[in-house]
Each structure stands twice: as C-alpha cells, then as structure tokens.
N, C-alpha and C positions, 0 to 999 in steps of 0.2 A: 270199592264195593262191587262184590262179581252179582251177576243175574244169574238168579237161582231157577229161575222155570218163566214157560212163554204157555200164558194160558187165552183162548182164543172162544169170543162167544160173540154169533150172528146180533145184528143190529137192525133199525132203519133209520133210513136219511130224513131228512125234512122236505123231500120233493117226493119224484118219480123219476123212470126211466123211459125216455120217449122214444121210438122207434122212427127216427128225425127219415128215412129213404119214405119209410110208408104213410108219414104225412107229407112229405115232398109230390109224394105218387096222388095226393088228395084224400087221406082218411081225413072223415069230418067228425066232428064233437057230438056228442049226443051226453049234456052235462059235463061230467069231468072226464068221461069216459071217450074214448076215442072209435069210432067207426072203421068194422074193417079189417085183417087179417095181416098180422106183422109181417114183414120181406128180410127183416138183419136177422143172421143168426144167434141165437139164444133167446128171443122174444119170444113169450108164448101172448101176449097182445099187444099193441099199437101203446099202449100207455100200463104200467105195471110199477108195483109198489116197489119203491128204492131200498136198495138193499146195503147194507155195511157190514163188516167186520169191527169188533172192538180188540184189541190186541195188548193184552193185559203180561208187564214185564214186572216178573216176582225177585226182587231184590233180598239179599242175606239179611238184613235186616227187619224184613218183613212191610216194606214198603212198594206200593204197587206202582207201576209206571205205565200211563194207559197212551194211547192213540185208537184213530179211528179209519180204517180203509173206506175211501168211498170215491165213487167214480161221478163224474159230468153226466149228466141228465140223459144227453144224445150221444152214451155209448155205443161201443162198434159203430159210428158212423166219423168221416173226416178222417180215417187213417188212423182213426183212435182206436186202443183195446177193444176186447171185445167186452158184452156182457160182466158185469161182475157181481156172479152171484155167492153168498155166502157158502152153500153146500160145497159149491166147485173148489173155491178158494182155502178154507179154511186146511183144507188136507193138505197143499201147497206148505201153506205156512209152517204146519205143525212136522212134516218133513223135509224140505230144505233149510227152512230159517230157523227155527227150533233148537235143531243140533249146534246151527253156527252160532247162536246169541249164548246158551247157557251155558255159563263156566267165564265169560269174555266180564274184562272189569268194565265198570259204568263211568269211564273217566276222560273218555273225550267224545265227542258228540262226534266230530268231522270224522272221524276216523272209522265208527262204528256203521255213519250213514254210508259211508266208504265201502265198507265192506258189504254192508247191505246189498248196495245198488252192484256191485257187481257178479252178485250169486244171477248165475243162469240153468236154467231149466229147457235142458232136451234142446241148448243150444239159443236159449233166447230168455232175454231180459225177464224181469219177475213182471208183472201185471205193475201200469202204473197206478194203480189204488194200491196195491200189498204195498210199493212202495212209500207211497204215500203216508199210510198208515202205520207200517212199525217204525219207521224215521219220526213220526212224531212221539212213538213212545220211547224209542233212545233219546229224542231231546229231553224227556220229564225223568228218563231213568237218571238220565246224568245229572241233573238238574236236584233231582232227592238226594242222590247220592253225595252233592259237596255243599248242599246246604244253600244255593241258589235259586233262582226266579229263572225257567226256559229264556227269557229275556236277556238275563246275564251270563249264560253260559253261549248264547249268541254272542250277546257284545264282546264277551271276554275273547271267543276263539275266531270271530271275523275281525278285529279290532274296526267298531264302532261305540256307539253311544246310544246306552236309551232314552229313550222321550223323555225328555221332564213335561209333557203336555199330549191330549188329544190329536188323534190324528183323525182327519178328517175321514166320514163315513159316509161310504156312500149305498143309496136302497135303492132297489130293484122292485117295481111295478104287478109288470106281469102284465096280462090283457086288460086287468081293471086299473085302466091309466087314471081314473078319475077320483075315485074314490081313496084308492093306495094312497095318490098323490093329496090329500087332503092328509091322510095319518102322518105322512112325509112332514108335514108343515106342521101340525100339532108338536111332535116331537123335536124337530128344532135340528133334521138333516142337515147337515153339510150341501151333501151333491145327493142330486136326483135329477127325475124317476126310471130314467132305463127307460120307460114305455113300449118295450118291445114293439117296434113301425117294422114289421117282417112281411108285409105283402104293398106293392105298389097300387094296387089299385083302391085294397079297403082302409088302407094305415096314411100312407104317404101321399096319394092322389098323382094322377097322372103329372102334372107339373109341380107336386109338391107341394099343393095348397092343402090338404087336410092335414100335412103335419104342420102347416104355420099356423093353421088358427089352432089347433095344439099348442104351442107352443106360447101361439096369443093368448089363451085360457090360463097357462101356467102361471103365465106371466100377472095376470093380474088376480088370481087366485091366490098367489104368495101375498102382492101388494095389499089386497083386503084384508087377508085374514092373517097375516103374520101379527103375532103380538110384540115385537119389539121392531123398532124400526130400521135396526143395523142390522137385522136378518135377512140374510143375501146369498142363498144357497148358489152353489154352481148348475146348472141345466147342463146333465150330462143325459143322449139319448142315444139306445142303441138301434140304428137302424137297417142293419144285416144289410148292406150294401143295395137297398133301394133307392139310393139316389143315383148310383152308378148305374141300375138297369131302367132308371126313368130317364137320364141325360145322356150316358155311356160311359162306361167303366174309362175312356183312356180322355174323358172331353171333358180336359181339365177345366176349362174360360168356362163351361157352363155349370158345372156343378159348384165353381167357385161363386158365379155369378147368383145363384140360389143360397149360397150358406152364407154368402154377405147379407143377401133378403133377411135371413136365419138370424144373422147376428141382429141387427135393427130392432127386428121382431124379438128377442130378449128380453133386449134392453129396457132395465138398467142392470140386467143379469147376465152373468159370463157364459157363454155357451160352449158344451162341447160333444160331438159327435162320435160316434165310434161306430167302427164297422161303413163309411160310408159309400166302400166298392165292395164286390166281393168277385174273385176273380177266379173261376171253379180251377182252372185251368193246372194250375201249379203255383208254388210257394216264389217262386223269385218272381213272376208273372204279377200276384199279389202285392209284393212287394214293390217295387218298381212302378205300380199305378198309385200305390198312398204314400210314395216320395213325391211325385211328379206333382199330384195334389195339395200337399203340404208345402213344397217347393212355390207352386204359385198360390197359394193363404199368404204364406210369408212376401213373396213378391209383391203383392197387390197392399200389403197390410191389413186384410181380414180378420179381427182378434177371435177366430172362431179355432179350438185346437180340434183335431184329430186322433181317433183314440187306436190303434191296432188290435185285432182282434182274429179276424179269420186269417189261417197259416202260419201264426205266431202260436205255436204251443207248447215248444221245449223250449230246455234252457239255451239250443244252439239256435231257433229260431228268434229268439228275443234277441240273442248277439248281433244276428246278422241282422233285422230290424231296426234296432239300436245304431248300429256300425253306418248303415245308410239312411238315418234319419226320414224313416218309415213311419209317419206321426210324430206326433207332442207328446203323445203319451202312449204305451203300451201298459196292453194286462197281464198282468202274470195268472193265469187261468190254474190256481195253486194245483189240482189233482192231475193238471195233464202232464204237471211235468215230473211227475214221480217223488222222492225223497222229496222233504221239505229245505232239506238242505239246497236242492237246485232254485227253490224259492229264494231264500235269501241270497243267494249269488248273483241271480235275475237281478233283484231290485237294486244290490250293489252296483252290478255294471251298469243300467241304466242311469243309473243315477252318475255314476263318472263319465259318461258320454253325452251327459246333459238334455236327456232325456228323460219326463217325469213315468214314473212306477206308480202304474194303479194295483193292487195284489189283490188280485180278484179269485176268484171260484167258480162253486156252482151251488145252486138252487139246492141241487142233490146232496149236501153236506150232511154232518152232524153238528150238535152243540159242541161235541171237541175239538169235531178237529177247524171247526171258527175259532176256538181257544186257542189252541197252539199256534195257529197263523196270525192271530193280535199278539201274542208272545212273540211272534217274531220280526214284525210288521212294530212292534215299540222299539225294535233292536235298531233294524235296520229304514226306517224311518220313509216309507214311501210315501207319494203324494195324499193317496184315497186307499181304505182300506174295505172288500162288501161287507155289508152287515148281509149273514148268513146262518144258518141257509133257511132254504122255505121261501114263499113267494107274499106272506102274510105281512108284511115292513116290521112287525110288531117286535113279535118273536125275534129277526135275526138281528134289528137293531138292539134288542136289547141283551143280548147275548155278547155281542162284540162290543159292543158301547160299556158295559159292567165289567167286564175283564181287563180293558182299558183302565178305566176307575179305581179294580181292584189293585193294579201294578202300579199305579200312583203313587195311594195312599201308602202301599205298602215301603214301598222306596224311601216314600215322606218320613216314614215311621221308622225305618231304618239308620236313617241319614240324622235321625234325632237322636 
C-alpha cells in the first residue's frame, strides 16, 4: 500500500523549552516563569512553550499514519540541535521529505526509516526531532498497511518478541519531590522519582546529607503508605553528577563510600543513581569516570546500579557506553537519537552486552509519540520504560501505562 500525501500540522509538547546555558549563567524563577534574558540561539525567553510537529502519512486507502516531532527540553544546548520550532521545521518537511515519502510502498519499516535518516539538507542530517517524528509515522504507516500492532511490525523485522506482560515504568518528579512522589505511590510506580538533585548545595548537601534524608523520607513514605505489602518500587534518582562535584569526579573510594551510605539508607529498597558524575569535558572523559565508578560498586559489592546519562545520546554513544561497561544501566534519551528506529537498536544492543536499557525521553514529548515508544519498548523489551511526557506523574503514567494494557489485551484477543 503506497503513501498518498504527507500532511504536516504544528503541535505542543507536555513540557517547555529551557534555555539550560542561561540558567547555568543563574536565571532565577519568578513562578514557572524564568528570570532573565535567553543566551542559545532561537530562544526568545529562558523558559518557552514546547513546540511539536504532528506529521500525518495519508495512505491509498485512506488511512492516516501519525507521528509526532518533538525535541528535549534543553534544546540547542549539549551539542544537541538547535531550537525546534514548528514554523522553521514544517517547510523542511514538506520539501525534502514529502517528495521522498509519497508514491514509496508502506511495507517495510527498516527500510523506509533508512531512507529517511539519510536525506540531508544543505549537507547535513535532518533535525533530530524531524527525525524522530516521521519514523514514527512510517512505523504506524506500515503497521495499517499489513494489518498489525507497531509492536509486531517491530518484532517481526528486528526478530524479537513482544511482552506478554508490563514493563516496568518509571516517573519523573520534577522540583516537587514531595508531593509528585506521593501520586508515585498512589499509583502503584514501578521505579521512582527522578527527584531532579541538580545543585550541590540546595538538593544534595555539601557531604550529601540532604539527599539521604531524601532518600530516608522516601524510604518510609513508601513503607506507611503503600497499600499492599509487596510494593517495592525501585529508588531511581537523578542526580546530574553532584556527587562527582561534592567528592570529585575521578575519587572513586569516596563517592563509592557515600552510595554504599545510599544503599543502607534504601533499604529494604533497591537503589539506583543516574548521572552521578558529569564530566563537561568530552564524551570518552565521561565515560571512562562512570566505568572506573561502576568498576569499583562491583569490586566492593555495593548493590547500588548506575544509570548513564550525560554524553550518551546517540545510537554510537550508547555502543561505546555499552562496549565498556559505562554503568548498569543506560538511557536511551528517545528524541536525541533521531529515527525511532536507532531506539530499538539501542535497546537491542544493550541488552546483548548485558547491559540493562532504560528507554527514556523527555518531559518535552507528546501523547504520541510516548505511544509509539511503548509500541516499541513491548517489541524490544527494556528494563524501565518513562511515563511521559509532562512533569505532572499523572498524565504521563497514564498514557504509557494504558498503551501497555491496550497491546495486551489486544494480543489476548487475538491469540483467542
């Protein structure tokens, strides 16, 4: 079945766009609003409404096949794209990618994301949101087209399997560690809360005592109010490499000697950290300080994992993480690495070098394209999956959590 027309209509995310250089530089809050005069180019303020593309693929039979472009929160900063605003993008779309999609049959996914990812413009890569974005509407084009679940047209052409079950879900905070984390435990999270711990002096504490009694809080916050007693969430926190600038990024014995505190302080909850250096420097620099780290957890037997986060945001950066056992676990940060396609490949090879796959996002999402990445996250089976997007737990768990449920039953109903 050929694609008859590529029709393109501006969106918004479930977050914002933060202008991450000009709160580095000290814009302050003033509400939700941010103080202060943006420095990245394309920011017309420090904090601005997130922006998507919907990217709508009209099939001969008259069935539409959608995806959604949408970028990381802290665009243009990290080496990342820049800005990704609707106006700019959509003309992109509807003159490079346009002429290439319509007339092309909807009958292999890998092939079509293929062809996708390698249209360049004026000598360089398509924006990783565009990409992002119409790769997920070729997986549901193909998907209508032979009468499958995006899930099976995954299984079918990476040979895996989809979930017969839940995959575990994980929510994100935000600054209101407190309260968030209470909707967390109503609901019945897997892994929580992110807590964003992004400054050493007001999150984490000079020695690291404000994130343990955090942590001490969590800890018996679950125990009170959990209503079943086998509810035993994971304590995953991200804490943007402040523990590396309170101990020092390469002073292995001491930041091990604090995340052992960490684990105790859990207990009887499994803990796990992400981000706990960050090492401005460069990507192998990065690398090489959350082996060294993880190298002695494992030495010492600290059951506390490590999660990879900063410098890890393609699919060649998850390899080379992967390959030298840079953490327990990596994120796959789904918008930075363009096509969704490089998503499931991620998780594949992590997962063969025995390395767990968190397939993470951002904030900045939409409700779709959180669907198509549980669509592909049931295929290819990672560890944790975010509930997205938005900062609110509510909304994004229950978006990724019902898509789940929906491919269940549906499978169930099939298989009868």
């Amino acid at each position: 079945m050929k694609i008859k027309n590529v029709v393109c209509a501006p969106g918004r995310t479930g977050f914002y766009f933060d202008d991450q250089r000009a709160i580095k530089r000290g814009a302050g809050h003033d509400g939700m609003f941010y103080v202060g005069q943006p420095v990245t180019e394309g920011f017309s303020a420090v904090r601005q409404a997130g922006e998507a593309i919907s990217v709508m693929l009209i099939l001969e039979d008259g069935q539409v096949a959608y995806g959604d472009c949408a970028a990381v929160q802290y665009s243009g900063a990290g080496g990342r794209d820049p800005l990704f605003l609707a106006k700019d993008f959509i003309p992109i779309i509807e003159q490079y990618i346009k002429p290439r999609l319509v007339g092309q049959e909807a009958d292999n996914f890998r092939a079509l994301a293929a062809m996708m990812e390698a249209i360049e413009v004026d000598g360089k890569r398509l924006h990783t949101a565009i990409r992002y974005g119409v790769s997920q509407a070729l997986l549901d084009a193909v998907a209508k087209a032979s009468g499958r679940m995006m899930c099976e047209v995954v299984a079918d052409e990476y040979i895996c399997t989809v979930s017969d079950h839940l995959i575990p879900i994980f929510t994100q905070s935000g600054d209101d560690r407190y309260d968030n984390a209470d909707k967390m435990i109503i609901k019945g999270a897997q892994v929580l809360p992110h807590a964003l711990i992004n400054n050493v002096e007001s999150k984490l504490g000079a020695h690291g005592e404000k994130l343990q009694t955090y942590v001490a809080w969590l800890r018996d916050r679950i125990l009170a109010q959990r209503l079943d007693d086998h509810y035993s969430p994971v304590l995953h926190i991200d804490v943007y490499g402040t523990i590396g600038a309170a101990f020092g990024n390469h002073n292995y014995e001491a930041m091990a000697d604090y995340l052992a505190v960490l684990e105790q302080t859990a207990k009887p909850f499994h803990l796990r950290i992400e981000g706990p250096m960050d090492c401005d420097c460069d990507r192998e620099t990065q690398m090489e300080a959350l082996a060294g780290l993880t190298a002695e957890l494992d030495r010492r037997g600290i059951n506390v994992e490590l999660v990879a986060d900063e410098w890890c945001n393609t699919l060649e950066d998850i390899k080379l993480f992967a390959d030298h056992k840079a953490g327990h676990m990596i994120q796959i940060k789904t918008p930075d690495l363009g096509g969704i396609n490089n998503t499931i490949e991620a998780v594949l090879y992590c997962k063969e070098k025995g390395i767990s796959a968190y397939q993470g996002g951002t904030c900045n999402e939409t409700d779709r394209s959180a669907q198509v990445c549980v669509q592909c996250a049931m295929a290819t089976q990672p560890a944790q999956i975010l509930a997205k997007p938005g900062m609110g737990v509510d909304e994004g768990y229950m978006i990724v959590y019902n898509e789940m449920n929906r491919i269940l039953a549906l499978r169930k109903a099939k298989a009868e």
